[in-house]
C-alpha positions in Angstrom: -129.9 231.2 20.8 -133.1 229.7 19.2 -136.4 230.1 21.0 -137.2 227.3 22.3 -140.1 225.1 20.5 -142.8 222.7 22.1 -142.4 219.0 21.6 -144.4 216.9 19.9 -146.6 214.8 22.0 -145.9 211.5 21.3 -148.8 208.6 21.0 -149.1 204.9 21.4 -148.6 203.1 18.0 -151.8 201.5 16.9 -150.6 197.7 17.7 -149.6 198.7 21.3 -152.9 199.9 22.0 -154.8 196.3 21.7 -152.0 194.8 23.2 -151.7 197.0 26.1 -155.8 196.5 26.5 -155.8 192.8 26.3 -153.1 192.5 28.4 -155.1 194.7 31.0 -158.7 192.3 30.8 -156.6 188.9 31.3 -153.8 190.7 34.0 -157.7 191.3 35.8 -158.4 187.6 35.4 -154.9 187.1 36.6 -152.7 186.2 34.0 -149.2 187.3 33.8 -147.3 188.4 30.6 -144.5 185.8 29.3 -142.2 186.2 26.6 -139.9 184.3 24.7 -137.9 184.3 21.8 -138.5 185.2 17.8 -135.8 182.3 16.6 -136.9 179.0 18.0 -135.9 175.8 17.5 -137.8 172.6 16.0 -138.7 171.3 19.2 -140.7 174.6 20.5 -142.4 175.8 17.7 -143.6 172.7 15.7 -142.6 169.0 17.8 -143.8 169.9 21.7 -146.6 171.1 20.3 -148.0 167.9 18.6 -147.1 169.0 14.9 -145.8 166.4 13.4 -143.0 166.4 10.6 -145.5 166.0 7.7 -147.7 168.6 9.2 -147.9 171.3 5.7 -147.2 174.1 8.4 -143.2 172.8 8.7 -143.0 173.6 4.9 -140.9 176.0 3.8 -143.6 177.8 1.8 -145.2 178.7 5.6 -142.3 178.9 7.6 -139.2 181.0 7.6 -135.8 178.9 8.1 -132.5 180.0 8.8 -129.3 178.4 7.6 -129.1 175.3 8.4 -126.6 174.4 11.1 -123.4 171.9 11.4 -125.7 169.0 13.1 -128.5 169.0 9.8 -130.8 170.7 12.2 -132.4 174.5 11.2 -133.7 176.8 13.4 -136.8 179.3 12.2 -138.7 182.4 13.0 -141.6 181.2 15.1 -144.6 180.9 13.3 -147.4 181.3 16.3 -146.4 182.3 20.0 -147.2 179.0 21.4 -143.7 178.2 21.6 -143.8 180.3 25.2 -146.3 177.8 26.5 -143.8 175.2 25.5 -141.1 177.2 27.7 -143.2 178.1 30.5 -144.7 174.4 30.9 -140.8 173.5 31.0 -139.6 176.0 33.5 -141.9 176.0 36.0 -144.3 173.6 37.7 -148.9 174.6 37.5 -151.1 175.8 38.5 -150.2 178.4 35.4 -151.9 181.2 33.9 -149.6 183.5 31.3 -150.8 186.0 28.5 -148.3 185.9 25.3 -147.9 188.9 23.1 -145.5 188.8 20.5 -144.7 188.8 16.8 -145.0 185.6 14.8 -143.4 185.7 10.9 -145.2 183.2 8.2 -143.8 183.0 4.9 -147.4 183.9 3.7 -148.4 187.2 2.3 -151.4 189.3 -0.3 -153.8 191.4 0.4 -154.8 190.3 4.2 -151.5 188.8 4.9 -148.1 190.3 6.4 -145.1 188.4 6.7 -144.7 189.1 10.2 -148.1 189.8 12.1 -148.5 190.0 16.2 -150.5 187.4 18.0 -151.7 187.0 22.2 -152.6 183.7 23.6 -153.3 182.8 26.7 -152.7 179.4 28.4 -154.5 178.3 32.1 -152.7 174.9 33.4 -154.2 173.4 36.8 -155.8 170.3 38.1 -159.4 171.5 37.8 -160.0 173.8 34.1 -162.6 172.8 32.2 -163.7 173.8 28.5 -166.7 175.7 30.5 -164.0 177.7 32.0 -162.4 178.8 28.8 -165.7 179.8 27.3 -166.6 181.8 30.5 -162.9 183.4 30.2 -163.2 184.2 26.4 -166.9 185.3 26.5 -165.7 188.0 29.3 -162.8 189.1 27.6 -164.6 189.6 24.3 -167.8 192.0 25.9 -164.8 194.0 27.9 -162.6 194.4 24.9 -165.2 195.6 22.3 -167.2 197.4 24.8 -170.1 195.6 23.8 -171.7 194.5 27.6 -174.4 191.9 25.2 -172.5 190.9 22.4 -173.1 187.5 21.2 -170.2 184.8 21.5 -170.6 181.6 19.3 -168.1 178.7 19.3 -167.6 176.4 16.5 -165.6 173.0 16.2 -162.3 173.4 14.7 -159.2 171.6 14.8 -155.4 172.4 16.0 -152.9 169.8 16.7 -152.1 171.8 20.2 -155.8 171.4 21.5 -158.2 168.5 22.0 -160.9 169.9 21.4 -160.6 172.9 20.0 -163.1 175.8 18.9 -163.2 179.1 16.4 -164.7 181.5 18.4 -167.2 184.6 16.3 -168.5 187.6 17.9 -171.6 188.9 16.1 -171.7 192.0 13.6 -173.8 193.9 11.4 -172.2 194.4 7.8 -174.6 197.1 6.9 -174.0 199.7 3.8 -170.4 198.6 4.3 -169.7 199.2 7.7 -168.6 196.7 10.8 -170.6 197.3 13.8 -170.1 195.0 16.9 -172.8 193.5 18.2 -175.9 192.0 17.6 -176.9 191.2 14.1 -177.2 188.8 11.2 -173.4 188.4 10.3 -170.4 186.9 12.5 -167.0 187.8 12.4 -164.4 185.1 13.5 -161.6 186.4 15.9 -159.3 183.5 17.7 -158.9 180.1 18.0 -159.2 178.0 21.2 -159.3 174.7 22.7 -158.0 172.7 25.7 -154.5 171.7 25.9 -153.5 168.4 23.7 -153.0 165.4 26.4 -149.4 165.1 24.4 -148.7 168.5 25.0 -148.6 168.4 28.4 -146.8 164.9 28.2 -143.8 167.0 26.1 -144.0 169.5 28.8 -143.2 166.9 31.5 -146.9 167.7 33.0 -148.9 164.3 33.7 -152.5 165.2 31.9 -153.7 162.5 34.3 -153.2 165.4 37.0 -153.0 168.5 35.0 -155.3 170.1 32.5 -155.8 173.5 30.9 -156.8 175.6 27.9 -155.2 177.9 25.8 
């Protein structure tokens, strides 16, 4: 018989890690993890979330479509995970406060670009969330994720069709002899986008924005 050998240990792959940590900071602010499918159809990925058919997003060079079906309609690889929002609005009634990780798949790929990439949003729905809230919330996450208890958090105007308004958010850095250091300093790095949740979004959803408001 062969002596017996030691196993090697084995070790999170370096996308779990993040994902597992960012999962950790919002499950503390008390979001839950939702998940939903990689093939979606029209309505979830591009119509329920205010993208309308012109939008240059539906076009084939971002988006990947699969054959199209008896009816004339195709189905695609989502492009974002937003389409979870769209499913979780449906299924159940606010208040609402999920985390999505997932893979997303763009037709879009060079040197900073992979055909299929991982995103994590997050999406509060209740009667009383206010954009001061989601700052508060991102601002939090931000100086627990990069261990950085005074880093600065800026938001800039920006605009999705999914939020009304919406915001880039950058965390300061220091690009110094080459090297990215978190924190304080005379450079900013951009990291997420973020906004409240479009009035027609909700209205798709079957969630009255005259009641219900959120950001994701």
């Amino acid at each position: 018989t062969l002596p017996a050998r030691p196993e090697a240990e084995g070790k999170l792959h370096p996308i779990s890690q993040p994902i597992d940590e960012i999962v950790a900071i919002f499950g503390a602010m008390g979001f839950r993890v939702a998940e939903g499918p990689d093939i979606e159809d029209d309505f979830h990925n591009f119509t329920a979330l205010n993208i309308p058919p012109e939008h240059p997003a539906r076009q084939m060079m971002d988006t990947f479509y699969l054959p199209e079906r008896k009816d004339g309609s195709r189905l695609v690889l989502r492009t974002h995970t937003s389409p979870v929002q769209v499913r979780t609005m449906l299924s159940q009634k606010p208040p609402i406060r999920i985390i999505v990780p997932g893979r997303t798949f763009r037709s879009d790929h060079d040197m900073t670009h992979t055909p299929m990439f991982h995103q994590v949003e997050g999406l509060v729905i209740d009667k009383t969330t206010h954009m001061g809230h989601l700052k508060g919330c991102l601002i939090d996450f931000c100086r627990t994720f990069f261990e950085v208890p005074d880093v600065p958090v800026r938001f800039r105007p920006s605009f999705f069709p999914f939020v009304e308004p919406g915001a880039e958010v950058d965390i300061g850095c220091s690009r110094k002899d080459g090297e990215l250091k978190i924190g304080a300093g005379e450079d900013w790095l951009e990291i997420l986008g973020c906004g409240m949740v479009h009035p027609k979004v909700l209205r798709y959803c079957n969630i009255d924005p005259a009641e219900y408001q959120g950001f994701a």
